[in-house]
C-alpha positions in Angstrom: 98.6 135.6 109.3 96.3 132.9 107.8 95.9 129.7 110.1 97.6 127.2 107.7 96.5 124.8 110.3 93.3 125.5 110.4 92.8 125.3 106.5 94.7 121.8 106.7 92.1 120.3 109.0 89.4 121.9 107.2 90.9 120.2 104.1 91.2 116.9 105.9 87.6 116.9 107.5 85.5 117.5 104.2 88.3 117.2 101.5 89.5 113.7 102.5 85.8 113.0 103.2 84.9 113.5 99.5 88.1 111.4 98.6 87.7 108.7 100.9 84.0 108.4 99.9 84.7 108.7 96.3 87.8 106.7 96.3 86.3 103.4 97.8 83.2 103.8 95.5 85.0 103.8 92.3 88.0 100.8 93.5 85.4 99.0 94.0 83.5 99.6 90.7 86.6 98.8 89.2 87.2 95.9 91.0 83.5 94.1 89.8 84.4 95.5 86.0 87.7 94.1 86.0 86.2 90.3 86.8 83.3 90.5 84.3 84.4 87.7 81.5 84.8 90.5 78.9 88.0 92.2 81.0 89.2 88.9 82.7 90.9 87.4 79.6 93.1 90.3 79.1 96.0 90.6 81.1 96.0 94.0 81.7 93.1 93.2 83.5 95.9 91.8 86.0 97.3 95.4 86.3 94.1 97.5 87.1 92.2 94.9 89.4 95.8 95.1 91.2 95.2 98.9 90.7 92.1 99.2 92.3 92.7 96.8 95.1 96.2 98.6 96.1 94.0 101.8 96.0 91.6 100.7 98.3 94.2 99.2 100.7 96.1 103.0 100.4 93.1 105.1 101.1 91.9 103.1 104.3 96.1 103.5 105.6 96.6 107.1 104.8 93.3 108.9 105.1 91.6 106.8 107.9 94.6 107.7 110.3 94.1 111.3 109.2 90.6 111.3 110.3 91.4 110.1 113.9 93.6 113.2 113.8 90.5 115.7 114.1 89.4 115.0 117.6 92.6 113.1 119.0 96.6 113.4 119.4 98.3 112.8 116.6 100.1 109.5 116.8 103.1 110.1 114.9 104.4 112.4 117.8 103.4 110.4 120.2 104.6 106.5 118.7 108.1 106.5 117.0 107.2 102.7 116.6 103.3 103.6 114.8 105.8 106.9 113.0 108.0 104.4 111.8 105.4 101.5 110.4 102.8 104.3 109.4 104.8 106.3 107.2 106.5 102.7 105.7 103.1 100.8 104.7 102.6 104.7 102.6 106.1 104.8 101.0 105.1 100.7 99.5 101.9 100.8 98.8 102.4 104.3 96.5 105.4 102.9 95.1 103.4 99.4 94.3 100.7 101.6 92.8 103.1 103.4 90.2 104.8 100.4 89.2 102.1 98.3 88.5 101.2 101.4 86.2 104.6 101.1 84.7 103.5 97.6 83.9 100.4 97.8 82.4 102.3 100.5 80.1 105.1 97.6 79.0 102.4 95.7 78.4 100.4 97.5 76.1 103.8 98.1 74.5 104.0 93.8 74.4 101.1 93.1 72.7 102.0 95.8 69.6 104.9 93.9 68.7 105.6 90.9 66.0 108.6 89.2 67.6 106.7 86.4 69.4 109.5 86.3 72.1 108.1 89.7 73.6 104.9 89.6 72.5 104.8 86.2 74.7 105.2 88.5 77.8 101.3 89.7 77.0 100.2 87.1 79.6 98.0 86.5 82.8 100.9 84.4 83.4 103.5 87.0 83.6 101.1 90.3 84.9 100.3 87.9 87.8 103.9 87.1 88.5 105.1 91.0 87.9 101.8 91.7 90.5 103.3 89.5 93.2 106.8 90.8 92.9 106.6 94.3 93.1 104.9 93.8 97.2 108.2 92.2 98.4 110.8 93.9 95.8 109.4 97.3 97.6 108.9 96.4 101.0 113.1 95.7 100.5 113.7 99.0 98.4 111.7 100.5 101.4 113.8 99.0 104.0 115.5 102.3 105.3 112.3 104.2 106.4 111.6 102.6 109.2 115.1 102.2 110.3 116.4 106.0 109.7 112.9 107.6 110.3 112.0 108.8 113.9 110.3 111.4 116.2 112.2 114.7 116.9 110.4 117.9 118.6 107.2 115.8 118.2 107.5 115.7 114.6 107.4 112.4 112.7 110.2 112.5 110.3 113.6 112.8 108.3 116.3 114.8 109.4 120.1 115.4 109.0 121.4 113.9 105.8 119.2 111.2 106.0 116.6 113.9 104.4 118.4 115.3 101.9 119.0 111.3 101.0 115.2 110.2 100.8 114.7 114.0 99.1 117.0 112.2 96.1 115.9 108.7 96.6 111.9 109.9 96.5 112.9 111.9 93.5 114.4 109.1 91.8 112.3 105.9 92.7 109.0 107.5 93.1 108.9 110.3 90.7 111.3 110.6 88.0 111.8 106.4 86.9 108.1 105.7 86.8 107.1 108.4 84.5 110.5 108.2 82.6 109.6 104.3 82.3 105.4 105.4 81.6 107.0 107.4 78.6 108.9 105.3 77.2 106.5 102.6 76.8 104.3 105.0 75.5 106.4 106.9 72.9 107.2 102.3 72.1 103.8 101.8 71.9 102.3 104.4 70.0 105.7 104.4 67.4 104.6 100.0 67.0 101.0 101.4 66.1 101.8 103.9 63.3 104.6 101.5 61.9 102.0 99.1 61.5 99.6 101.6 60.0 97.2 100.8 63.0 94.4 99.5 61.0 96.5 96.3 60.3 97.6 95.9 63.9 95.8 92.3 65.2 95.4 93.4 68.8 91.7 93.1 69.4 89.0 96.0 70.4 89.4 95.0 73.9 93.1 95.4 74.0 93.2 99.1 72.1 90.4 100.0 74.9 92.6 99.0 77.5 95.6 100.7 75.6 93.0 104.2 75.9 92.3 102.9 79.9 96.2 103.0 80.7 97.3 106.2 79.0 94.4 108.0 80.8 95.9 106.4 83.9 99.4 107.4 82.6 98.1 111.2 81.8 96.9 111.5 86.0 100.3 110.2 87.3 102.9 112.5 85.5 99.7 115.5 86.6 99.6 114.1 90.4 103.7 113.8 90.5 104.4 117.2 89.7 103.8 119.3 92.6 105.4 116.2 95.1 108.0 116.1 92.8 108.4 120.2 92.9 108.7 119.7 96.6 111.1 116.9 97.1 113.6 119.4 94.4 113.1 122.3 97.1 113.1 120.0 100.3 116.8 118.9 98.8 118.0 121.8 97.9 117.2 123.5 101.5 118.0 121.0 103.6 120.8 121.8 105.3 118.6 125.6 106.2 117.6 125.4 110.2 115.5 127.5 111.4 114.0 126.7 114.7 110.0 127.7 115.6 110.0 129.8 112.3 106.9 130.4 110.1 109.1 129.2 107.7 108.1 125.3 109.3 104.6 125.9 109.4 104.4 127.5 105.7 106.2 123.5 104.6 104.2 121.0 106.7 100.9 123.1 105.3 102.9 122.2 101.4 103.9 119.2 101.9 100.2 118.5 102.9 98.9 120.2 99.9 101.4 117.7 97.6 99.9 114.8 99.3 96.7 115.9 99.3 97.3 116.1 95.5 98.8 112.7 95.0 96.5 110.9 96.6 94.2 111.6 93.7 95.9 108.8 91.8 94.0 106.6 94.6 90.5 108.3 93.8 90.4 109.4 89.7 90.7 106.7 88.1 87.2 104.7 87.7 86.1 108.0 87.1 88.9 108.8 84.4 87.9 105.9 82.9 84.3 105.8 82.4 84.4 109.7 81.2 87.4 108.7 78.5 86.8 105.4 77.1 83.1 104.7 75.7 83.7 100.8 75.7 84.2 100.8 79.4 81.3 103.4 80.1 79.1 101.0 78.1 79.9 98.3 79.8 79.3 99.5 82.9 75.9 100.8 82.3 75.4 97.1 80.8 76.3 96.0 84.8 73.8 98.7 86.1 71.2 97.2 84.0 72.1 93.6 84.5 71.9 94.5 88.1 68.8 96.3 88.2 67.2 93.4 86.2 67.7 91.0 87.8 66.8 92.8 91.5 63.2 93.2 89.8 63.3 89.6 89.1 63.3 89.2 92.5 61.2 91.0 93.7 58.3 89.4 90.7 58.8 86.3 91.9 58.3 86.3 95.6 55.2 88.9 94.3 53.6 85.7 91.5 54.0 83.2 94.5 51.9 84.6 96.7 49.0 85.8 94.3 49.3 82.4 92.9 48.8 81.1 96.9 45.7 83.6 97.0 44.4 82.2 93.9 44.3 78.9 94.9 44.3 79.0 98.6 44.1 74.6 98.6 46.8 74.0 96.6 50.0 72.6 98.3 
């Protein structure tokens, strides 16, 4: 029989790697793009600085702890305190992630319409506010994981009914309502367009680039969802099945890996989604590169003038 757990910490020790690595790199690119004056004034700006910052913070909680895992004892058997807290900071920070996609969809849909009442929710104002609620809204929705979550047969996880309730509650809350809600300011969005024969529509350049940046971002979700989502279906549906020290365990951890290993994409794709998809933001970019690079030379001509200038005139003060 194959070593599924061999293959998982081969997956972790160059896989992860290439995520991690790849993951902070393009946050961070994200981050500087999404404060250059030409993004700021958009609120959907808001959204995908949030984005990339909750990314960051998700990568370093999850895959950094997976790392230590290569040459040391696994905490989560070990900790039912670091199982508990662990496995909770994961839960919020992937549910703040896919919410604050669901925003940046309802506001794209915002700025298409012509009642000024909801085209008024198009703000800084109001994507800063939605940003700052979603942290404490899902550190309460979360509340139960580390109460009902704990250690058995030095496994970190659910069991009894409490996991055939988090199978529906994951399914629900983490999967099915943010892509139902992702759709549905979509389908809103892109109906508001054609009924305003698109041409006609005042929204600015910037605002249909970001409206390309967010159904990109929409596009990698529903992907990245579907296997988890495939899982949490079969992890309800055979709950109540014990087998003890079957295969059977060994053949699910090794899946439930591969889902997460999956999902954490969302984390990693994006800058990357974005720069191969939308030709403003690529531009812009390479703009920053050359900016950058400029103004490094600059630097270094300077320091260069000052001191031929000093061997030029050796008795000038």
């Amino acid at each position: 029989m194959v070593n599924l757990s061999f293959i998982q910490q081969e997956m972790i020790q160059y896989g992860m790697s290439i995520y991690f690595s790849l993951g902070l790199v393009g946050n961070i690119c994200n981050c500087i793009m999404f404060i250059q004056p030409v993004y700021r004034r958009t609120p959907s700006s808001i959204y995908f600085l949030s984005l990339s910052i909750f990314s960051i913070i998700y990568l370093f909680w999850t895959i950094v702890p997976l790392f230590y895992t290569l040459d040391h004892i696994d905490p989560h058997t070990q900790s039912s305190f670091y199982c508990k807290i662990q496995l909770y900071g994961t839960h919020v920070l992937n549910q703040c992630i896919r919410y604050i996609v669901v925003f940046a969809c309802a506001d794209r849909f915002f700025v298409t319409q012509t009642n000024l009442r909801i085209r008024s929710l198009n703000s800084r104002q109001v994507a800063m506010k939605l940003v700052f609620i979603i942290c404490p809204v899902s550190l309460v929705i979360a509340i139960h994981v580390p109460i009902l979550m704990n250690i058995s047969g030095n496994v970190c996880g659910r069991f009894g009914l409490y996991k055939l309730i988090y199978a529906i509650y994951q399914i629900i809350i983490i999967s099915i309502l943010p892509l139902i809600l992702m759709s549905i300011f979509g389908i809103l969005t892109i109906r508001s367009l054609y009924q305003r024969h698109v041409n006609q529509v005042r929204a600015k350049q910037r605002d249909r680039d970001f409206m390309h940046l967010t159904i990109a971002e929409v596009i990698v979700h529903v992907f990245t969802s579907i296997p988890y989502s495939i899982y949490l279906i079969y992890n309800a549906v055979t709950y109540s099945i014990v087998i003890e020290n079957s295969p059977r365990d060994e053949i699910e951890e090794f899946i439930f890996f591969g889902t997460q290993f999956i999902t954490y994409l969302t984390s990693v794709v994006s800058f990357y989604v974005f720069i191969s998809t939308s030709k403003p933001f690529r531009n812009e970019f390479i703009n920053l590169l050359v900016k950058c690079r400029n103004k490094y030379r600059l630097r270094r001509i300077v320091p260069l003038n000052e001191q031929n200038n000093h061997r030029l005139n050796p008795n000038r003060q």
